[in-house]
N, C-alpha and C positions, 0 to 999 in steps of 0.2 A: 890818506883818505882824500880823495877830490869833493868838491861840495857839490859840482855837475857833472855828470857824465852821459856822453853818446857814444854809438855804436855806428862805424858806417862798413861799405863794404860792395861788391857787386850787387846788381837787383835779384832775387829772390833769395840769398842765399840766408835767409833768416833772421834780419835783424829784429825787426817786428816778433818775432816767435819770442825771440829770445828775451825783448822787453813782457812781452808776457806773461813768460815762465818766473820772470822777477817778480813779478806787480802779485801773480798768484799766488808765490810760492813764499812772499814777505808779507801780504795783506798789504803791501805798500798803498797808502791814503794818495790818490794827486788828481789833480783838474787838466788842465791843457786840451790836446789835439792831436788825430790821428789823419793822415789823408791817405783815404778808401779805395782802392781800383772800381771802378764804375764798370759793371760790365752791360751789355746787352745778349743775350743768344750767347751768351760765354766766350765775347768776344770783349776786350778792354779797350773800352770804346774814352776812357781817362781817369780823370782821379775828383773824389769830392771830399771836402771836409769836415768831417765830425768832430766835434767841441763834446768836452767831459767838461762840463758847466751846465745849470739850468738855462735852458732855453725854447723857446715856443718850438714846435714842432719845422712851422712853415719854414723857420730861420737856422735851423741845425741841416748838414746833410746838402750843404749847394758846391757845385761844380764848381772845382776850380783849374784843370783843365781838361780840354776837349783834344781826343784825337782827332788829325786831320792828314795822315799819311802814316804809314809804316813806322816813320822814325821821329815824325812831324808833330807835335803840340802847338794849339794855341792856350794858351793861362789866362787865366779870369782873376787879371789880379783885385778888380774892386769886392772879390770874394773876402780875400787877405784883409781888404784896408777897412771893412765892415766886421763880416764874421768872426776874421782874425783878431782885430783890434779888440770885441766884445769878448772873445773867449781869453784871452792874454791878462785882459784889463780885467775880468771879474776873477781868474787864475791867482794874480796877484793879492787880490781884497780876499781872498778864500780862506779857509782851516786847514784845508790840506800843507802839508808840509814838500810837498812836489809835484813839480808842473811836468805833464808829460808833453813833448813836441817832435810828434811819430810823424812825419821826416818834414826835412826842410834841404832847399835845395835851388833850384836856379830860378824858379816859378817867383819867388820872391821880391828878386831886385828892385822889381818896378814896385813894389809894395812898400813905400818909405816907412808909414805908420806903423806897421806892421814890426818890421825889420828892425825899428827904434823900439820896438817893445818887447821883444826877442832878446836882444843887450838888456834892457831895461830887469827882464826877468834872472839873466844872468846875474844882475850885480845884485838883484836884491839878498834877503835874507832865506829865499825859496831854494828847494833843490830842483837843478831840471835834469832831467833824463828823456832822451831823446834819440835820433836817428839823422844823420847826415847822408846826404849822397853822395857818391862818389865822385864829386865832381870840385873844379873851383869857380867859387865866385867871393869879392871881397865878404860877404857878410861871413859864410862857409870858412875863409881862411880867418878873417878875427875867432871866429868860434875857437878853430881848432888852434888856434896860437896862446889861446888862453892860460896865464897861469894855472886856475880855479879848475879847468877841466880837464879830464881825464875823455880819449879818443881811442876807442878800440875797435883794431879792424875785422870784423867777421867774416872767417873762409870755410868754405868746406872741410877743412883739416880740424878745425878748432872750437865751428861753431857748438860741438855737441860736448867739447869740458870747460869754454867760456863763462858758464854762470856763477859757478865758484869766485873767479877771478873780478866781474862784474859784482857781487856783494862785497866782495872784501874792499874793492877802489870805492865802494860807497859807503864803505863801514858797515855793511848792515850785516855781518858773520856774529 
């Protein structure tokens, strides 16, 4: 049984679903963070952040990044070192028994606070369940070098008998 586990894998191919299908299908309790595709005109214009913690309206749901080309992001990391830091930090102080951190990925780096509280949630006594990107960056490979965690790659081959195998690495069968 792993005490944290993520799921990465190409973009769209279900990771998000599939922490879904868990969180629904266990009642699973958790606080953390999901980052949202921002669309305009159905057009994915970036990504913003929602916090599963009490927080004012005006302070949940801020951009953190902004398309600026086809393949081009710019990241808002004072989004991380604020919004991030408050929902991680009241995630930790919470009831719940699992911090969700629906994805983390390159947008981060410059996010030290952030990033220190990400490990931080890892070593505590929380479980985290979460989503990586497919990509590497130092915080992303500690993640995934981790005794403690369990890394499952999501494909179109597999994403639809993966949840069985996701409750059992969490114990939760």
């Amino acid at each position: 049984m792993a005490k944290n586990l993520f799921l990465t894998g190409e973009k769209q191919v279900g990771k998000s679903t599939l922490l879904d299908a868990l969180i629904r299908e266990t009642g699973l309790r958790h606080t953390g963070f999901r980052t949202m595709p921002l669309r305009i005109d159905g057009v994915l214009k970036g990504h913003y952040f929602h916090g599963f913690v009490p927080l004012p309206p005006f302070v949940n749901d801020s951009v953190t990044t902004i398309r600026v080309a086809q393949q081009g992001v710019i990241g808002v990391e004072e989004v991380f070192e604020t919004l991030g830091v408050r929902v991680l930090t009241d995630s930790l102080a919470a009831a719940e028994p699992f911090i969700l951190m629906d994805e983390l990925g390159r947008q981060e780096l410059k996010a030290k606070e952030f990033s220190c509280l990400v490990e931080a949630c890892l070593d505590s006594p929380k479980r985290v369940i979460g989503v990586l990107q497919k990509k590497d960056s130092p915080l992303l490979d500690r993640i995934k070098n981790r005794e403690d965690t369990l890394v499952l790659t999501v494909t179109t081959e597999n994403r639809d008998s993966l949840l069985p195998e996701i409750r059992r690495g969490l114990g939760l069968e």
